[in-house]
C-alpha positions, -999 to 999 in steps of 0.1 A, spaced: -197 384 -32 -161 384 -16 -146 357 -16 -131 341 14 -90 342 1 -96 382 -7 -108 390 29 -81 405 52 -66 377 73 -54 387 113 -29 414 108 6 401 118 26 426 145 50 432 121 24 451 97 19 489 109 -19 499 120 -21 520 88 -11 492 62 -44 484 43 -51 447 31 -45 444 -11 -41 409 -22 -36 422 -61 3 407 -64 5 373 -44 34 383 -15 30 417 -15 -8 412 2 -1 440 34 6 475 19 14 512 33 13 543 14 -2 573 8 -25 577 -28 -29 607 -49 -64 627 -54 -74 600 -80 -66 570 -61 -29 566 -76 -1 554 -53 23 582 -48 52 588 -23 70 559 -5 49 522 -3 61 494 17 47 462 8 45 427 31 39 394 27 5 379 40 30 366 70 44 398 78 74 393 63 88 431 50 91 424 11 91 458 -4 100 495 -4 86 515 -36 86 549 -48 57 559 -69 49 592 -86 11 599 -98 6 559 -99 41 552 -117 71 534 -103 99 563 -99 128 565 -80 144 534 -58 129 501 -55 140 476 -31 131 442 -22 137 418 4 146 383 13 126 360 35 155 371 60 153 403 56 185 408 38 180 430 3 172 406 -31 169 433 -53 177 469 -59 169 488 -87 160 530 -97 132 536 -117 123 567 -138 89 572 -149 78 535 -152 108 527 -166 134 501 -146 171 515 -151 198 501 -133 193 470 -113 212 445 -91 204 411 -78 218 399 -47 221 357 -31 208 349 0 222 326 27 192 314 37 159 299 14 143 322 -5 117 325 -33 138 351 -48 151 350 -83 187 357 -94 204 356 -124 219 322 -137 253 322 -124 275 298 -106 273 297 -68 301 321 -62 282 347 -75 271 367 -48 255 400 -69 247 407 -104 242 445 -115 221 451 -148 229 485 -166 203 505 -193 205 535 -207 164 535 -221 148 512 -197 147 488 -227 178 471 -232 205 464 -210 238 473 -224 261 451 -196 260 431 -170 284 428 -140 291 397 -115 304 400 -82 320 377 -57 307 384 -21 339 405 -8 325 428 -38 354 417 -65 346 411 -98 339 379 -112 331 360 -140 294 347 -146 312 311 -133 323 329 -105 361 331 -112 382 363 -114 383 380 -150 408 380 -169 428 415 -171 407 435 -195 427 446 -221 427 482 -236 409 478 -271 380 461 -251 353 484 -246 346 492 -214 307 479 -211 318 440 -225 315 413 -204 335 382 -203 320 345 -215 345 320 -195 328 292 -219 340 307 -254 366 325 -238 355 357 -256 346 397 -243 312 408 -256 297 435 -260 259 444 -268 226 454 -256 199 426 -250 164 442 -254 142 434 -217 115 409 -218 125 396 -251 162 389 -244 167 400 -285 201 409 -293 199 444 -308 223 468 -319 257 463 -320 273 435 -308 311 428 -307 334 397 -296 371 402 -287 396 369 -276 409 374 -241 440 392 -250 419 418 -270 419 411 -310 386 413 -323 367 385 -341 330 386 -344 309 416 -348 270 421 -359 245 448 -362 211 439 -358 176 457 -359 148 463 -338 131 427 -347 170 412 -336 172 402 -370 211 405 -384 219 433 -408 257 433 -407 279 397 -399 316 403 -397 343 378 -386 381 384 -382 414 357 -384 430 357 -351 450 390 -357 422 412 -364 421 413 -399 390 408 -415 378 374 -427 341 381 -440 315 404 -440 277 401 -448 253 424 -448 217 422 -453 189 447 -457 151 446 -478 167 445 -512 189 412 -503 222 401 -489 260 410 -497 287 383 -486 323 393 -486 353 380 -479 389 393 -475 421 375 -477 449 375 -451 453 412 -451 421 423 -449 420 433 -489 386 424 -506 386 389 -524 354 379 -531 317 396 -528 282 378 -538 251 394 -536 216 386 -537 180 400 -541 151 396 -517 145 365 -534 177 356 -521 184 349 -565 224 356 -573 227 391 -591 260 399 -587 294 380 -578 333 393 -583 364 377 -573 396 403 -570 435 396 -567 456 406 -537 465 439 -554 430 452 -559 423 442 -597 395 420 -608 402 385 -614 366 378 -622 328 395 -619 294 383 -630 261 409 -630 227 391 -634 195 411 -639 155 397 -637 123 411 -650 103 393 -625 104 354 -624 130 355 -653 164 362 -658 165 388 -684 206 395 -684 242 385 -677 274 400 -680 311 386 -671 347 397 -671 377 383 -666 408 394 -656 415 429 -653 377 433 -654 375 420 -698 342 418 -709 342 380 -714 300 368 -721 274 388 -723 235 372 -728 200 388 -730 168 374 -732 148 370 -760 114 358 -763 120 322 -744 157 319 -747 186 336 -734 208 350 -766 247 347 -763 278 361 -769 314 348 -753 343 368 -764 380 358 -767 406 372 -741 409 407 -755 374 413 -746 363 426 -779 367 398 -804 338 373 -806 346 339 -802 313 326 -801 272 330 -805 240 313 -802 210 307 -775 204 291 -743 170 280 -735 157 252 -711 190 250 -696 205 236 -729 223 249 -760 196 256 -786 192 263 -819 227 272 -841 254 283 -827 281 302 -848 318 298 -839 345 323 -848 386 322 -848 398 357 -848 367 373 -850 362 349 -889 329 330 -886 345 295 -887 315 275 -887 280 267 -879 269 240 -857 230 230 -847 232 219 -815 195 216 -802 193 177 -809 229 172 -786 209 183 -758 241 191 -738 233 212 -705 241 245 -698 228 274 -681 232 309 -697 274 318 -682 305 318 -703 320 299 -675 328 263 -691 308 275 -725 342 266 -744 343 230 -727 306 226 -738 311 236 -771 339 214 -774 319 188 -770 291 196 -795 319 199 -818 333 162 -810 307 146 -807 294 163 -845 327 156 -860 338 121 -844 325 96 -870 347 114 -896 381 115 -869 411 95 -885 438 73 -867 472 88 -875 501 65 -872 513 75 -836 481 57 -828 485 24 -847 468 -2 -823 450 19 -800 414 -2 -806 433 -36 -797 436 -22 -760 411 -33 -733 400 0 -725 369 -15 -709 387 -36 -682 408 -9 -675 401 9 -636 402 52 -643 396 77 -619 357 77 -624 356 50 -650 332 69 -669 350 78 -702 378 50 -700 363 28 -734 358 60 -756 398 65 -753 404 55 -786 378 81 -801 392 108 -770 429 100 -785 420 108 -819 407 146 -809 437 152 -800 453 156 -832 418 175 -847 421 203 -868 399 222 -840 411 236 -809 378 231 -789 384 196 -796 417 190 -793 408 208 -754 376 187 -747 396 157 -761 424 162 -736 406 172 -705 385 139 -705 408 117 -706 428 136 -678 400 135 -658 408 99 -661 442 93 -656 453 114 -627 430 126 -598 440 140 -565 475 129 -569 464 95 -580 467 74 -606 450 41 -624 458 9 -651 442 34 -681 470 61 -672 496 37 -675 482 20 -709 472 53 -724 505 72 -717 530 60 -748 499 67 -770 503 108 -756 539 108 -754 538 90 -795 513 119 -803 540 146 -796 556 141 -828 525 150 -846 523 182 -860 485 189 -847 488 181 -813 487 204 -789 526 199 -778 525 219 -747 494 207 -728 504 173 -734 536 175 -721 522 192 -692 499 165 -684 521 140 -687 547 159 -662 515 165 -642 507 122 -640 545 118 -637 544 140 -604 516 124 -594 529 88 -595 562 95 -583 547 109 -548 525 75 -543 551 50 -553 555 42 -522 519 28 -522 524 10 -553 502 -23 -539 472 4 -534 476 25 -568 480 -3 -595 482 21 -621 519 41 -604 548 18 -613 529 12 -648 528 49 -653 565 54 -643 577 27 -665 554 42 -697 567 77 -688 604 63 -689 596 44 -723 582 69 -738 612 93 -733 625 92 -767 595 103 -780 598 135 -758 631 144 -763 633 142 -796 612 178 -796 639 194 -774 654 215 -803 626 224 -817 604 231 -787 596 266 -769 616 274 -738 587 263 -716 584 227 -729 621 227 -729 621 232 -690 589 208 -690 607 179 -711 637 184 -684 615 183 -655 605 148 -676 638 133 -670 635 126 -642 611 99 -650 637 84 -674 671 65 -662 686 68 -691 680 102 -696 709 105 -676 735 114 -701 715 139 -720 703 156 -687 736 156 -672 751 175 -705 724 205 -704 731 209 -671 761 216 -679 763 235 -710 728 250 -718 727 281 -725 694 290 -705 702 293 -669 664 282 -657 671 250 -679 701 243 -662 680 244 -631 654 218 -644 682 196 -659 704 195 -621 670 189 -602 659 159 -623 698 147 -627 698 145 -588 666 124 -593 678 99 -617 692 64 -605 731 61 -599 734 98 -593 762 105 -571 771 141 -556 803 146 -576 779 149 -607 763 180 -592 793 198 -582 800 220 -621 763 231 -610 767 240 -574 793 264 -588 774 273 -617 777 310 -628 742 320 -621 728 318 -586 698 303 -597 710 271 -607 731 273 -575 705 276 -556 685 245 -574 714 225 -572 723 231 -532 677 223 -528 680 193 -549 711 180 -532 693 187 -498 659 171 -506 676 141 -520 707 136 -503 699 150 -463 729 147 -443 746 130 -468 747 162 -491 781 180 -498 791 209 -469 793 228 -506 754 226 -506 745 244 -473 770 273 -484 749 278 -517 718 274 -497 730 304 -473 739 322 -502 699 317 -517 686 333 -478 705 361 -482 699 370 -521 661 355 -521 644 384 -538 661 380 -563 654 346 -569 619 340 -558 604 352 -594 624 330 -616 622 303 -591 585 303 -591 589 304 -625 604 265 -632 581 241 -643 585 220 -609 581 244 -582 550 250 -564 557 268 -534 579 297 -527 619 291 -528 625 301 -490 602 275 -488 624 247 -505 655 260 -489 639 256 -457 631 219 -464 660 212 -481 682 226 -450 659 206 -423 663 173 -448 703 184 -442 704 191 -407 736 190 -400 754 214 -379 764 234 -406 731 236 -420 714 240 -383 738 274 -384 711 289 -409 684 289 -380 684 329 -378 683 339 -419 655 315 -422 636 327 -394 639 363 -402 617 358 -434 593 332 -423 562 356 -432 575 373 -463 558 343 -483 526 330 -486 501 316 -464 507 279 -486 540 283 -489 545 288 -455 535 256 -444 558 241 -459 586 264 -448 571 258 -408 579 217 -419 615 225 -432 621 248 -398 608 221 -377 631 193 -394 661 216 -386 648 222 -353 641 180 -343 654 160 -371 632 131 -367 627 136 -327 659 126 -314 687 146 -294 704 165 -302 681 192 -311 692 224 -329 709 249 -306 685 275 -312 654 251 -315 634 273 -295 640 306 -319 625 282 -345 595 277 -326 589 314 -315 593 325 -348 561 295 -357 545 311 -326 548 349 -340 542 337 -375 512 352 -391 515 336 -425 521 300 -413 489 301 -391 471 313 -424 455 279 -429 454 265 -396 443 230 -398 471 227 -418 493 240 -399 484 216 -370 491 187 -388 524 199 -392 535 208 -356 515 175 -348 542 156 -364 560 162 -339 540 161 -311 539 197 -303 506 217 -293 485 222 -319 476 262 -319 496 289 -320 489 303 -283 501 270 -272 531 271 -288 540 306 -277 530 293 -240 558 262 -246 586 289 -260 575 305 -228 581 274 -206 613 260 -223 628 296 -216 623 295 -181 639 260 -176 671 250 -166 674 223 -193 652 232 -223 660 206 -241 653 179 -214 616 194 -213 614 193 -252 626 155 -253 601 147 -222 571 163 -238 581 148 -276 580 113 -260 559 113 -232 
């Protein structure tokens, strides 16, 4: 039976005699066209609305949509055009309409007037274009684009909201991102690229710093995933990779030049883990394990990657059974560890720290108190604040480790109670009570001398740079004062100790007023040049030191204690240091390669010496030391990415003092060479709070915009002060 919305309604003047009456597709109800012998539309069709209205035009060969399709507005004006090949839609284009219309169009802002859709197979389309209605390209947000730059492919299309070109196919009626797909910033550097499969799934990830170099990589296929990532350069750093079960089977670290710095290769026979082998640096076999019956057996090696250090099993994620320690490849003892029930999975990495502890807490009952400990039980250790106040009140026992007759214990001994005393620069009541008991301990003949005195420099650091906040951190002018008392104690090894504790006991002094004498005579006279260095830089630390007392060293034969001595005066002094000292730190610019090695090389440094001449010279600021603006520039990213920070500080304090006028002459060299600088935008967020400091935009682009600006005005300095102190 026909129902009554099926049958043909009055046919409207504007429908031709031969159109026929075929309400299959709701507005296309009035259609003309000739069929083929089996009753397939063929030739041109023309298609109308049940009104009248013309809304199509549509070629068809044998029953299949080829060649151009058009339709129409309400108005008459065109909505669509597109060319078809065999069933297949190619190239497309949408078009607005003044007036309403039940039309689609693509989702753009209303100063889009067109959008063109290109293909290739019918099945993906590879770009899209916007168009303004005078024909101009636009943006999807209807603004102009940006210029294209060269090393942008010529298909991508510009996202206004990330600010990005992309290019990539998106697969039709799925809108799946397929292929490869690539993201450039708007002035061209590329920073995000992916591969991905049929399904749309990602097989390749990679992500680039802001000047193209490559940042990390992962790919991903039916066997698992690989994740890499670069440093600065784009040289390899790290890879991980892991099976379909997304378990960890392989993981290698690598240095800037290329070599292995460490690498880890797991196997699995099904649910179980069934090997693993690690190296070390230079790619040194350092653990090996392989499963046996239930348990994982194991080897760790000592440094050379041949000698055995140690053996025994893992099972349950616990040391099991014995475990047999070696020194020099010499079984040194057996130890059943099994009722300890310390954790560990089967990795040599913090095996020695675990074994350390087996052996303390095995040999503890039997430690004794040596002398330099007399009264170490009467402290309070249990009301005393740590940095986690978990092994505080087992200092006494932790103390006495330290002078054990075994290395593993002397290490596990040590590395607790530093975990306690000093964390993240800060420091507690329990470092300052426990420090004369370390410093007493370094006249015992089985302490480890060094890493003691390298802890104690390490808390000494540490509560110097918080004294300020000596209400907050209890524990800092406690710790000073023990550090200072327990001075005699440390340099009465001096004679007798190593070159490196030597430099470590002088970089000591400076905890210890009157160290003064003693300090100020090795600067002077000893024979090492880098201990001359430590002795001037903690001299110009010590109370009552006045810049006279420096001058022997800022004329110092070798240009290395020069150079310390000018950085000291500079970091300590400021304007008030000698003329003498910006002339020796000119001379450290110009001669820095050769210094940067046996700079880095003293037991207080930590970042790169054109680093500390850069700080020192903005702590100076003076004219004279303002003239240095173009030497330090020059070599702003011949260090690294750290250092540089701290160098971008020392070039801004040159630059702006504290944000007053005068500025520097050339203030705005300084902040172009920031703006150019690859190294110093290496770690950005850092980098940020730095230029924040002084109120100047916080990205690099912005910066180079401002150098842009301040070049253009008439009084750059004016526009500097204005946007400083707004």
């Amino acid at each position: 039976m026909a129902s009554p919305d099926n049958s043909a309604p009055p046919r409207p003047t504007s429908v031709p005699a031969e159109a026929r009456w075929d309400p299959k597709e709701p507005g296309f109800e009035w259609v003309s066209g000739t069929l083929d012998a089996e009753g397939r539309r063929h030739g041109l069709h023309r298609s109308w609305t049940r009104a009248g209205v013309l809304h199509g035009e549509c070629n068809y060969d044998h029953g299949r949509v080829h060649g151009k399709n058009t339709n129409f507005h309400p108005d008459g004006t065109i909505a669509s055009e597109a060319t078809w090949v065999n069933g297949l839609i190619m190239d497309s284009v949408l078009f607005r309409s003044d007036a309403p219309t039940t039309e689609p169009f693509a989702q753009a802002a209303p100063g889009v007037w067109s959008v063109r859709y290109y293909t290739r197979d019918g099945k993906t389309n590879y770009t899209i274009r916007y168009f303004a209605r005078d024909g101009s390209e636009c943006g999807p947000d209807g603004k102009p684009l940006p210029a294209r730059p060269k090393t942008v492919s010529a298909d991508a299309r510009w996202f206004p909201d990330i600010e990005r070109w992309v290019d990539g196919e998106i697969e039709r009626g799925t809108n799946k991102q397929v292929g490869r797909w690539r993201w450039w910033s708007q002035n061209g550097v590329l920073r995000h690229e992916e591969t991905r499969d049929a399904s749309g799934e990602a097989t390749l990830v990679a992500k680039y710093h802001a000047d193209g170099t490559l940042e990390k990589k992962t790919t991903h296929d039916e066997t698992g995933e690989q994740r890499d990532y670069y440093f600065d350069d784009g040289v390899l750093s790290t890879r991980y990779r892991t099976d379909a079960r997304g378990r960890q089977i392989y993981k290698g670290s690598w240095f800037d030049d290329g070599s292995i710095d460490e690498e880890q290769t797991r196997t699995f026979d099904g649910d179980h883990l069934a090997s693993v082998t690690e190296r070390g640096t230079g790619g040194v076999l350092a653990f090996e394990a392989r499963r046996e019956g239930t348990a994982m057996a194991c080897v760790l090696y000592e440094p050379d990657g041949a000698t055995i250090a140690a053996t025994g099993l893992v099972e349950d994620g616990k040391l099991a059974g014995t475990w047999r320690l070696f020194e020099r490849g010499v079984l040194h003892r057996e130890l059943a560890v099994t009722p300890l029930a310390i954790a560990h999975e089967p990795t040599g990495q913090g095996l020695a720290w675990q074994l350390g502890e087996a052996l303390f807490v095995t040999d503890e009952p039997s430690f004794e108190t040596p002398a330099e400990l007399a009264g170490i039980d009467a402290e309070p250790w249990s009301e005393l604040a740590g940095a986690y106040d978990e092994h505080v009140e087992q200092f006494p026992r932790l103390a006495r480790g330290l002078v054990s007759g075994d290395l593993k214990i002397r290490a596990y001994s040590l590395g607790k109670i530093a975990g306690e005393i000093e964390h993240q620069g800060s420091t507690y009541p329990a470092t300052a009570r426990v420090m004369p008991y370390l410093a007493r301990l370094l006249g015992n003949p089985k302490a480890d001398r060094s890493a003691l005195l390298a802890l104690i420099q390490e808390v000494g650091e540490a509560a110097r740079a918080s004294q300020g906040e000596a209400r907050a951190l209890p524990g800092v002018d406690g710790t000073l004062n023990a550090i200072a008392a327990g001075w005699p104690h440390v340099y009465a090894m001096f004679d007798g100790a190593s070159a490196d504790d030597r430099k470590r006991i002088l970089a000591l002094a400076k905890f210890a007023p009157h160290a003064k004498a003693d300090v100020a005579e090795l600067a002077r006279k000893a024979p090492d040049p880098a201990m001359r260095a430590c002795a001037i830089d903690s001299l110009v630390a010590l109370p009552g030191f006045e810049a006279g007392d420096a001058m022997p060293s800022l004329l110092d034969k070798d240009p290395l204690v020069r150079a310390a001595t000018a950085i000291a005066l500079g970091l300590t002094l400021g304007p008030a240091a000698p003329r003498e000292a910006v002339h020796m730190l000119d001379e450290a610019i110009r001669n820095w390669r050769d210094l940067a090695k046996r700079f880095a090389e003293l037991p207080y440094t930590d970042s790169h010496v054109l680093a500390y001449i850069a700080l020192a010279a903005g702590s100076i600021r003076t004219p004279d030391a303002r003239s240095l603006t173009p030497q330090l520039c020059a070599p702003l990213d011949e260090v690294d990415g750290r250092s540089a920070i701290s160098y971008g500080e020392g070039l801004l304090a040159l630059a702006f003092g504290t944000g007053d006028r005068p500025y520097a002459k050339r203030f705005i060299e300084i902040l172009d060479a920031l703006a150019k600088s690859k190294q110093f935008w290496v770690f950005d967020v850092n980098a940020a709070e730095v230029v924040q400091k002084w109120h100047l935009p916080r990205t690099r682009l912005a910066i180079a915009a401002l150098v842009t600006e301040l070049r253009g005005s008439s009084d750059p300095e004016a526009v500097m002060h204005g946007k400083m102190h707004p």
